[in-house]
N, C-alpha and C positions, 0 to 999 in steps of 0.2 A: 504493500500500500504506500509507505514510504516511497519509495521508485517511482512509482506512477505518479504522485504529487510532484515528484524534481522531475518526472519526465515533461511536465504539462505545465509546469513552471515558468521558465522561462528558457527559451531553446540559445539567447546569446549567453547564457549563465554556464550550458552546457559545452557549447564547443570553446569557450576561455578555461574552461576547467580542466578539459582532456578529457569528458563525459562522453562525446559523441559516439562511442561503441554502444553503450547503454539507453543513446536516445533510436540507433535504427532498430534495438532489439525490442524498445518497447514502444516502438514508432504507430504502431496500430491501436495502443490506448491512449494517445491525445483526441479526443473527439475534435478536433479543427484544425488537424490536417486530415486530407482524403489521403485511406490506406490504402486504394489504388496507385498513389503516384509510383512515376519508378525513379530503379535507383538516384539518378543524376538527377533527379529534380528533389529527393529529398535533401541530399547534399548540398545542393542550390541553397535550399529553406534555410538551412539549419547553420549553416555559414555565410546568409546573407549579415549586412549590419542592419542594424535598427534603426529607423529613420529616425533622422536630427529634428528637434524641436523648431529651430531653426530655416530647414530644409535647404538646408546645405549636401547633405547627402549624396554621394557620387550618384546615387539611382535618381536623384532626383537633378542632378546637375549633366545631359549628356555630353561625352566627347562630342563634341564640333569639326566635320570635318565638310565646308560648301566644296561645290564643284567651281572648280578653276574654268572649264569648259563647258558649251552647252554640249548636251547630248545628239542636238540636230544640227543640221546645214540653216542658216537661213536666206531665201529667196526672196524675189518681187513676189512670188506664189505662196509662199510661205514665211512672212516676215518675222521678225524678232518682235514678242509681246515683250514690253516692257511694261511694270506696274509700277508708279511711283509712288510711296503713302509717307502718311507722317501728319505735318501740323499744317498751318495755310499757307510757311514757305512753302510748304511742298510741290503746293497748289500751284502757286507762281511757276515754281521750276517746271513742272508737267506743262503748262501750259508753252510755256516758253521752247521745252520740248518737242512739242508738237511740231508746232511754226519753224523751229530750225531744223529739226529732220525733214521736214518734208521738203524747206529750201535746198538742203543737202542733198537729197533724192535716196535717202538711207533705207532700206525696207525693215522699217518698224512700225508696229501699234503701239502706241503710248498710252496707259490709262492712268487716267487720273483718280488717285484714290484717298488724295488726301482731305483731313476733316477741320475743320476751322474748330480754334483754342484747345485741340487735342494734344496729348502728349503720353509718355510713359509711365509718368508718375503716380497717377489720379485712374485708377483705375476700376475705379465706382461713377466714374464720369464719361471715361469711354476705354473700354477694356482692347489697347490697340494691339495685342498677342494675340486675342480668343478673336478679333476681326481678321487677323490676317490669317490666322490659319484656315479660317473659313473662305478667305481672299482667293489664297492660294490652292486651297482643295477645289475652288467650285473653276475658277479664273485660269488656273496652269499655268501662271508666269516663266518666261525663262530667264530674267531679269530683272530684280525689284530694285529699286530706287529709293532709301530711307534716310528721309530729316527729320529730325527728332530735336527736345530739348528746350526751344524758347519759351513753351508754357509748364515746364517742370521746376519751375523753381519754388517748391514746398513739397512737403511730407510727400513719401511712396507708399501708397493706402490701397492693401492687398491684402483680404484677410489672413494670409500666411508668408506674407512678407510684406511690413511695416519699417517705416524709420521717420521720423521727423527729421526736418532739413536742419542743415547744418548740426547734425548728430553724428560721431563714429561713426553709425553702420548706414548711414545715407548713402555712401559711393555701394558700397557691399550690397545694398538694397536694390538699388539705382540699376548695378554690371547685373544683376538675376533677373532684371527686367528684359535690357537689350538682349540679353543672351535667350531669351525666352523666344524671340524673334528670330534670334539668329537658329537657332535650334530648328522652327518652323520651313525654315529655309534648308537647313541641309537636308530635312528629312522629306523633302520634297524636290530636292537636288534645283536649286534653284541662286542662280549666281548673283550677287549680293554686293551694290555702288552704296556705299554707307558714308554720308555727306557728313563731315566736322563743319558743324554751325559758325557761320562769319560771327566777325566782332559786334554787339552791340553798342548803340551809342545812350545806353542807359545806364547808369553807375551798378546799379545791383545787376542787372543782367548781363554786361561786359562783364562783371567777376565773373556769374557764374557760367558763361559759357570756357572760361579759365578754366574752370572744375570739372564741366564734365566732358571737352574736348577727348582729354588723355581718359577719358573713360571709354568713348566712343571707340578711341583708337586703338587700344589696350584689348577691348574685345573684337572688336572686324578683325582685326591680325592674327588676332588668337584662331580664331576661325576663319579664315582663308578668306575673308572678303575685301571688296576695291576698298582702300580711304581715300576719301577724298578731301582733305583738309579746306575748307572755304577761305579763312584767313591767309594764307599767301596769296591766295588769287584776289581778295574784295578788300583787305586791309591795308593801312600805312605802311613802312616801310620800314617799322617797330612791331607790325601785326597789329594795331591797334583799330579802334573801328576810325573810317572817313567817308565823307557824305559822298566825294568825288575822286576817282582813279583819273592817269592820263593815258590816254588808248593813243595809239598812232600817233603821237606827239600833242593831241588834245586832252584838256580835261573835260571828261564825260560825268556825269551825275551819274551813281545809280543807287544810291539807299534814298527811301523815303521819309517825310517829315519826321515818321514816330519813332527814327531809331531803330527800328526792326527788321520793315521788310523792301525789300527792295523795288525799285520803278522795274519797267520792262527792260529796259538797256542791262541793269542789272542780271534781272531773269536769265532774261538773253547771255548776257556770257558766262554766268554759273552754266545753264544749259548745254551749252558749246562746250565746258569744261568735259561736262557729263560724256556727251556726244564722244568729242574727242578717246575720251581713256576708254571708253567700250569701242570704239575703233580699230584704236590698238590691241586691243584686248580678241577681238572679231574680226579677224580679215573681212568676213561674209558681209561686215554693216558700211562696208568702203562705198564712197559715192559712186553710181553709175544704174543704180534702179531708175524708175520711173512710178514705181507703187508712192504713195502719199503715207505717214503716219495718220494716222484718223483715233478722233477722241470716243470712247466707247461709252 
């Protein structure tokens, strides 16, 4: 009777102990394991770890591995779907996309799927994980395009993973969000332009996109995806945010009045950046189609 009570116990208590001879022999008086299972999946059980309070948990955290490569050719017949999501940059960037792929003669579909004031953080507000995996099951991207960030500057509000801002485990909280996404993408094989947010010209939000840049970056690399840092390309010459770059020997405007988001000129050459490093990346997306991107 003793035995059967430490069998039913606790199964991490047994294999720390050196007990596991005595949990397969009395493996069939746990009533919640099935004593059908076979052997290799009892060992599985019985040697997993015990999820972390936390959900830090390797079962809970998976290896990350995107594809470098799409799996098809793409054609005028067959174009490259690009999805773009995230916040209302996003929106800009998609759009801006559009209009220069199709000036480029690229064979891509662009869709626009981003959501105005969303973000990563706040997700009782709009669950941007549980949207894209539903994106990408119904959609089949072969390419998604992710800005994230300017509306996350407060608490990560997930009933199993919390942090108030500017708390220790805010970034920690913050990387299980992105990676939550990123996860959604390998597992859909699905190759992944992950945009480092320009500088703001708002005091609290120029820090914080200081914060979570090297978070963005730290996880796309980890997991095999483009970074595309915004700030070399739309910042000073410090990184710093500025209302106007100089293009071709001219100064051009392109952020607009509130600090945030950018005029089209703007759009437009983040987009081009886009454009560009998928390019490169794609022989298949070189100019010489005649197919249009088109907004779905």
């Amino acid at each position: 009777m003793q035995i059967l009570i430490l069998l039913c116990f606790s199964r991490s208590m047994l294999v720390r102990t050196g007990l596991l001879f005595l949990a397969l022999a009395g493996f069939a008086a746990c009533g919640n394991i099935n004593s059908s299972a076979r052997a290799q999946d009892v060992g599985a059980y019985l040697t997993m770890e015990p999820p972390h309070a936390d959900n830090t948990s390797p079962f809970a955290q998976p290896v990350l591995s995107l594809p470098q490569q799409s799996s098809r050719r793409f054609t005028p017949e067959m174009p490259a779907r690009i999805m773009v999501i995230g916040d209302s940059l996003s929106q800009g960037f998609a759009d801006a996309m559009i209009q220069r792929s199709t000036e480029r003669g690229m064979p891509v579909v662009v869709q626009n799927r981003g959501r105005v004031s969303t973000g990563l953080a706040r997700s009782d507000f709009h669950d941007w994980p549980a949207d894209f995996a539903t994106l990408a099951a119904s959609e089949q991207p072969d390419i998604v395009v992710a800005h994230f960030g300017a509306n996350d500057m407060q608490g990560v509000m997930r009933r199993e993973n919390r942090a108030s801002y500017d708390s220790d485990d805010w970034p920690k909280a913050y990387r299980t969000e992105i990676r939550r996404i990123l996860s959604t993408a390998a597992q859909q094989r699905i190759v992944v332009v992950w945009l480092g947010p320009a500088p703001d010209g708002n005091t609290g939000l120029g820090r914080h996109m200081t914060v979570i840049n090297p978070l963005f970056e730290a996880e796309a690399r980890d997991a095999g995806a483009i970074f595309l840092p915004l700030g070399r390309l739309t910042g000073g010459t410090d990184g710093g945010f500025v209302r106007a770059i100089t293009l071709d020997g001219r100064e051009v405007t392109i952020r607009t009045s509130d600090g945030s988001h950018f005029n089209m000129m703007g759009y437009k050459l983040v987009a081009d950046h886009i454009l560009d490093a998928l390019q490169a990346r794609f022989p298949d997306l070189q100019p010489g189609g005649d197919e249009l991107a088109v907004l779905q």
